[in-house]
C-alpha positions in Angstrom: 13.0 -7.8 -1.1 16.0 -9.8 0.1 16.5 -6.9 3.3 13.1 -8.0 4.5 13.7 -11.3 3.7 16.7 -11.7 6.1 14.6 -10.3 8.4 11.8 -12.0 8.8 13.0 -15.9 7.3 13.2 -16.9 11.7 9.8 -18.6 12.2 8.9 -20.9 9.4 5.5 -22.5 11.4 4.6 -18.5 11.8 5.3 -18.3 7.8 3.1 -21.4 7.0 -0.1 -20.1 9.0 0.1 -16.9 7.2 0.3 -18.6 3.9 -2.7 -20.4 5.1 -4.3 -17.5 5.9 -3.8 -16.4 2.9 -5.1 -19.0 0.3 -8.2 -19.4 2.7 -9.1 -15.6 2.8 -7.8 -14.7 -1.0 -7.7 -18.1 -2.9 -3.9 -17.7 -3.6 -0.6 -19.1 -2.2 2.0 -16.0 -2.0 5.2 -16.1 -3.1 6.6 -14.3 -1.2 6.1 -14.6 2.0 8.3 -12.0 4.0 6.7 -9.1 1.9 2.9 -9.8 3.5 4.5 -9.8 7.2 5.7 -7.1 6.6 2.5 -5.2 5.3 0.7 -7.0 8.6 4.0 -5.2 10.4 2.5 -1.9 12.8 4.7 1.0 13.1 4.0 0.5 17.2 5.9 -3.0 16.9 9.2 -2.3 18.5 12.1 -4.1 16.5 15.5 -3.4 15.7 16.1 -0.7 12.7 18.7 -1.0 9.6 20.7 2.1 9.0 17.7 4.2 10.7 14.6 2.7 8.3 12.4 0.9 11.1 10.7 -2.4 9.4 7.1 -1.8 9.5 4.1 -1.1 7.0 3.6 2.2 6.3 5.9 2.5 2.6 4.0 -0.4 1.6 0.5 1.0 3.0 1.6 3.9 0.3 2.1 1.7 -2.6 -1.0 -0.3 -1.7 -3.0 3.3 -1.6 -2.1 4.1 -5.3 -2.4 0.4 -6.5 -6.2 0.1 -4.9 -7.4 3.6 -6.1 -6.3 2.7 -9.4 -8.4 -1.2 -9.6 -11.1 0.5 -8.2 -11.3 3.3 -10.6 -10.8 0.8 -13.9 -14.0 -1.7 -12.0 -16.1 1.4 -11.6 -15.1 3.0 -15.1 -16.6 -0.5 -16.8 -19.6 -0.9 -14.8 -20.8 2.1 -15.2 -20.2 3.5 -18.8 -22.7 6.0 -19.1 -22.2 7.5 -15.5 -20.2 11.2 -15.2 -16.6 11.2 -14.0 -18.2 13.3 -10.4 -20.0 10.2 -9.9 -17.4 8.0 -10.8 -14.9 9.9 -8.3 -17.5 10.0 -5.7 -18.1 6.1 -5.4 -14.4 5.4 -5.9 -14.2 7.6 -2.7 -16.7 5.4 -0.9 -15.0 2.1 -1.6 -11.5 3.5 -0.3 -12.7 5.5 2.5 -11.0 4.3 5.5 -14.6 3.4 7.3 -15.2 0.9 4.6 -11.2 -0.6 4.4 -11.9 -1.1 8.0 -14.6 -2.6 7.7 -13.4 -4.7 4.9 -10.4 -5.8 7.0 -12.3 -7.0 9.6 -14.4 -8.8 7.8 -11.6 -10.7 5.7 -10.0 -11.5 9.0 -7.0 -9.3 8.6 -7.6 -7.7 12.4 -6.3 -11.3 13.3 -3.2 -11.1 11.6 -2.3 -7.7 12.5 0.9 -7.5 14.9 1.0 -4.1 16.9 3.0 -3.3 19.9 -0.3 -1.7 22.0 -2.8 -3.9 23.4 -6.4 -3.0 21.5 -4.4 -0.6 19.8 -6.6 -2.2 16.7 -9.7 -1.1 17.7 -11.0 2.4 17.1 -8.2 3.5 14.8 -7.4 3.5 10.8 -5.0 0.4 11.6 -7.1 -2.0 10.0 -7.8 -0.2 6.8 -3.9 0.8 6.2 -3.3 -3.0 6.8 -5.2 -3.4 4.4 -3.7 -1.3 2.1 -0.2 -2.5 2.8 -1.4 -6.0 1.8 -2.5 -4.3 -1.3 0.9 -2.8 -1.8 2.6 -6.3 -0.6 0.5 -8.8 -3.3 1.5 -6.7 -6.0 4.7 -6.6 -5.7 4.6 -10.6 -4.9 2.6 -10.8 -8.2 2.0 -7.9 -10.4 -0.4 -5.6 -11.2 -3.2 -8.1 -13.4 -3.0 -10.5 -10.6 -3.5 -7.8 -7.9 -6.5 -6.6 -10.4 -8.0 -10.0 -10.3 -7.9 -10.6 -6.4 -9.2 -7.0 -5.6 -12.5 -7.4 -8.2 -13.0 -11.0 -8.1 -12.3 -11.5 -4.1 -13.0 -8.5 -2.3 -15.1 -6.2 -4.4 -17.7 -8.7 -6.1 -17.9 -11.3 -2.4 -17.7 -8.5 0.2 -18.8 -5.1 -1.1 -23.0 -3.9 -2.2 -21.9 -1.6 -5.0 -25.7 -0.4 -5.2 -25.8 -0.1 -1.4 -23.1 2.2 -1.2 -24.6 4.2 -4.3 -27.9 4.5 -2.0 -26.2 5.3 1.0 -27.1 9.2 2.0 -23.0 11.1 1.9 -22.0 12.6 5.4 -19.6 15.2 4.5 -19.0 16.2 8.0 -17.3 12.3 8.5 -15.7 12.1 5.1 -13.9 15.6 5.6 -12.8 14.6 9.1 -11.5 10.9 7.5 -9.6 12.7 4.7 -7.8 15.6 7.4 -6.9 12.9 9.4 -5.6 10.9 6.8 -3.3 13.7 5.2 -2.7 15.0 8.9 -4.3 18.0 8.6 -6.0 19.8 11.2 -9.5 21.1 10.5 -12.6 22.6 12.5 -15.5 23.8 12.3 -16.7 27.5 13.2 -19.9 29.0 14.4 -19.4 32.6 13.6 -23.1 33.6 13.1 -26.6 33.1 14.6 -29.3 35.1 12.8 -32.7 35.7 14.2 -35.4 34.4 11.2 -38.5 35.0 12.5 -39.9 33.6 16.1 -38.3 31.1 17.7 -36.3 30.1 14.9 -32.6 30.9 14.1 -30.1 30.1 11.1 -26.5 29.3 11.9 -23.6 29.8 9.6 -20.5 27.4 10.3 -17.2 28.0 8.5 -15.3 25.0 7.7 -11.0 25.8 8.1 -8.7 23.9 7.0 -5.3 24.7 8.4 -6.5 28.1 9.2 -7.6 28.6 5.6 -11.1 29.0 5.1 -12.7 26.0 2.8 -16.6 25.6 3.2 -19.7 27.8 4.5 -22.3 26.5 5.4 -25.7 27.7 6.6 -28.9 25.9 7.8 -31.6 25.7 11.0 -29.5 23.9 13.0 -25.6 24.1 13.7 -25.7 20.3 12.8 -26.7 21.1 9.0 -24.8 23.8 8.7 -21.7 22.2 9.3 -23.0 19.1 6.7 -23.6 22.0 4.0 -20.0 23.6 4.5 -18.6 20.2 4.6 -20.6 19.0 1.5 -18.8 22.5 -0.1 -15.4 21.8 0.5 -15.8 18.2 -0.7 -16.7 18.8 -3.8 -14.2 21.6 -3.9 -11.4 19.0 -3.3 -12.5 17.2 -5.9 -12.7 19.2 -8.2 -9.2 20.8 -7.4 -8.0 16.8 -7.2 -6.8 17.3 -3.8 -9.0 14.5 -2.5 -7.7 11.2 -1.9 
């Protein structure tokens, strides 16, 4: 922690607004202070590099990933006691899905205290939600695992997230397969590779879903547009159940 420290103790006013920023958003004054610029840090931000390791977010974006997943699973695991572990996987999945830490972000505030070297490079990307998850990574290590616990439940989950709306909320498999490629940088597409005749007028479509080449979902339906939701929906639950999903 001292490295970043060096690095970032220059602008002491800059240092008090984000400790500001902090207590208003979170309700706590950090310790540390060098550790959240750093998790507010975007790859695209040139600076100057120690021995090849370029000061940004993305280690602490990791750290903050594993921290989050695991508060999130402990919350869901006590309110719902009598629900199945698919269920429990599936709404932990929601809550950390990079639609809702974006939108989570945003709504804290946290676009505003992002620092990116491309103008609107914000907007339209998965910036916000690894932000997010960097500041995860960076209160933990500034206070521990119970205290990150408590500001994750207490601040973000119970104030800014409907735990029943997201149970409601009908899954697109399509968006949450393209979220999760993208995320482990894997490339995936979608293949039409049959249109049979069922009657007049009327057609069924069979989509293949590949992952890397490898085949992962079928899917078949009246339209191309279901089909692809059905061979999603397969390979979704396949991940899971394989524990490849993140």
């Amino acid at each position: 922690m001292r490295l970043f420290s060096s690095f970032f103790a220059r602008n002491k006013a800059t240092d008090k607004s984000l400790e500001e920023a902090i207590k208003n958003i979170f309700g706590y004054y950090p310790g540390n202070v060098a550790v959240y610029k750093l998790a507010f840090r975007h790859k695209s931000l040139p600076g100057p590099a120690n021995n090849g390791f370029r000061y940004n977010n993305e280690r602490l974006e990791y750290l903050g990933d594993a921290v989050l997943g695991s508060v999130v699973a402990d919350f869901l695991f006590k309110k719902f006691p009598f629900k199945d572990e698919g269920f429990l996987t599936e709404m932990r999945s929601r809550i950390v899905s990079r639609s809702n830490l974006n939108m989570l972000s945003r709504k804290l505030g946290l676009d505003k205290l992002i620092q990116t070297g491309k103008e609107n490079h914000i907007r339209g990307s998965s910036v916000l939600g690894d932000a997010f998850e960097a500041f995860v990574g960076a209160l933990y290590l500034d206070k521990g695992y119970r205290f990150t616990q408590k500001v994750i439940v207490t601040q973000i989950i119970q104030c800014h997230l409907d735990v029943d709306e997201l149970m409601s909320k009908e899954i697109n498999f399509k968006s949450k397969m393209i979220e999760w490629a993208q995320k482990e940088k894997k490339t995936l597409e979608f293949v039409l590779t049959d249109e049979i005749e069922n009657g007049k007028n009327n057609k069924i479509y069979q989509v293949n879903l590949m992952l890397e080449d490898k085949l992962v979902g079928e899917g078949k339906d009246f339209s191309i547009k279901k089909a692809e939701q059905n061979a999603a929906r397969q390979a979704w639950v396949s991940l899971n159940e394989t524990g490849s999903e993140t």
